[in-house]
N, C-alpha and C positions, 0 to 999 in steps of 0.2 A: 780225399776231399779236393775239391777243384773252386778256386776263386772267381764268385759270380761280382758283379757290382751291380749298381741302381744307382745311375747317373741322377742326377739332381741340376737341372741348368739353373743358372743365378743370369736372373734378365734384372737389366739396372738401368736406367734413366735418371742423368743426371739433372736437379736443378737445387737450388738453394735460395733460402729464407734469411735475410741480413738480422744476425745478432741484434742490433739494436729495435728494429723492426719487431721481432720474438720479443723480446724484454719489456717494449713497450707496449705491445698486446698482452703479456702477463700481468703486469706491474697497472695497468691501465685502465684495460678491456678494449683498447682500440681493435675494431677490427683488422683480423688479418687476412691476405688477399692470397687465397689459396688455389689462384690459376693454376701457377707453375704445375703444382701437386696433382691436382686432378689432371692435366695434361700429364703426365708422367705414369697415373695410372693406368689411364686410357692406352699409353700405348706400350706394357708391361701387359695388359690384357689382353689386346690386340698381337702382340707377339707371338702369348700363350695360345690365342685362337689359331693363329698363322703355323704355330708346329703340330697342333692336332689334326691339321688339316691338309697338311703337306707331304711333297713325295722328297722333302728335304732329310739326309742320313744327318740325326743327333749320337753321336755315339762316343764312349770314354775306353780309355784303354788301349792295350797295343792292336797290332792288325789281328792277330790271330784269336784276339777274344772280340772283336768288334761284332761280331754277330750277336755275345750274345749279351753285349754291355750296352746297347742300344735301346733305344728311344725313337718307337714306333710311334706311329700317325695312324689313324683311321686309312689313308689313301694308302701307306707302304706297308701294310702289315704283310707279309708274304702268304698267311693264312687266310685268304677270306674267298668267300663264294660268291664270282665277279656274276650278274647277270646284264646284258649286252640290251641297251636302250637301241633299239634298231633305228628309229628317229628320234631325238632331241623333243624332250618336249614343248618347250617351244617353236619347234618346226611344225607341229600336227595342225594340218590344214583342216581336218573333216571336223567341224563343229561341234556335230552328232556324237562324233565316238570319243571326242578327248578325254571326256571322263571315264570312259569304260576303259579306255586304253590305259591312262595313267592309275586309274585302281588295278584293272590286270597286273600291268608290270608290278606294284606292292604288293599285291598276292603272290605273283610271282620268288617276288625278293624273299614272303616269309617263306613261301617255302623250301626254299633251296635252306633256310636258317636252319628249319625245319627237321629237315633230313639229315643236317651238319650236328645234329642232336642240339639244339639250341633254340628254347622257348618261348624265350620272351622275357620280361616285356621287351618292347622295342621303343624306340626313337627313328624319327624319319629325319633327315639331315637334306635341306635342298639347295640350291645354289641360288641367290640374289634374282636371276632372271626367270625362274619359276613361281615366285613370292605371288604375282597376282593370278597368274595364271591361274593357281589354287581357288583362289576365290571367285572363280566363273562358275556358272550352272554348272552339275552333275550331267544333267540332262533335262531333256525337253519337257518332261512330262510330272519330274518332281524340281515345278522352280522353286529357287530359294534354299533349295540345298547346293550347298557348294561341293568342287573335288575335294576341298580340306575334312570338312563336314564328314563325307562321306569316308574318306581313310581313315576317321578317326573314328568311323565305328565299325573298322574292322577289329576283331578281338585281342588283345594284347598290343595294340600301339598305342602308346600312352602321350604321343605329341609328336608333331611337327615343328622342325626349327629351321630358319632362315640364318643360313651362315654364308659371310658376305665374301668368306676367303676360300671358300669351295672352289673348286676349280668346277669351270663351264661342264655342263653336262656329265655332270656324276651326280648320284643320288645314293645315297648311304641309309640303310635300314640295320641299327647295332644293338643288337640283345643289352642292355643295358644293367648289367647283374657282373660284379665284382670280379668271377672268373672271365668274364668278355674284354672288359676295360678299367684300366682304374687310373685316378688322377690322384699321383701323391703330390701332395701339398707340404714341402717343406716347412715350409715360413709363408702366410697371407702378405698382402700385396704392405708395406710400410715405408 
């Protein structure tokens, strides 16, 4: 037998609610003023988004088990099947073809998943400066459909998400099924 582990990070943001304060919202009903908290959520969530997304190494244990005591990100997974945006989608100049280009490349994506025996469903993951882009015409001759519109009725992608800590120009398409990814959830945010 050989000792695996499954790190668990403990993200913590300090702030605190004055005793008396508490006591007097119980005892009372005075309202209590729960900035602090909700700011402390927010960036315990934000953290969480920040390591899903990152080519930042989380890893427990000595050096020679670091491989395999880690704590992968969508970006540093060593397994995945990279396909190569040849321009930036916000760099495509031709009006015409942005949307044909930017659905190619997503056909593209599934099927390399495809091939890697992996079916779906999928999640599109895009970076902050694609967000509007999405929602311009497909094309000229079906207005009113947008690029989003149109990805989402390729088969098996079940949504597009705007994630703000994507690094510029990546575009992530993840079978979204237990054996692909999973978020263990020790303890919810408290």
């Amino acid at each position: 037998f050989q000792t695996n582990y499954l790190p668990i990070p403990i993200i913590h943001v300090d702030y605190e609610i004055n005793a008396r304060v508490l006591e007097a919202s119980r005892k009372l009903g005075n309202p209590l003023d729960t900035t602090s908290a909700e700011r402390a959520a927010r960036k315990v969530a934000l953290k969480l988004e920040q390591m899903l997304f990152t080519d930042t190494d989380y890893a427990f244990g000595t050096k020679d088990d670091r491989s395999r005591n880690k704590i992968y990100s969508y970006i540093n997974y060593p397994d995945v099947n990279g396909i190569d945006l040849e321009t930036p989608w916000d760099a495509l100049t031709d009006s015409v073809a942005i949307g044909a280009t930017i659905v190619g490349q997503v056909l593209e994506m599934k099927q390399a998943s495809i091939e890697a025996k992996h079916y779906g469903p999928w999640m599109l993951y895009i970076p902050t400066a694609y967000e509007t882009l999405l929602d311009g015409d497909y094309d000229s001759t079906t207005p009113g459909t947008t690029i989003r519109e149109r990805i989402l009725k390729i088969d098996g992608i079940k949504g597009v998400k705007v994630v703000d800590t994507l690094p510029e120009d990546n575009v992530l398409l993840v079978q979204m099924t237990t054996d692909v990814v999973r978020l263990v959830r020790g303890l919810p945010i408290q």
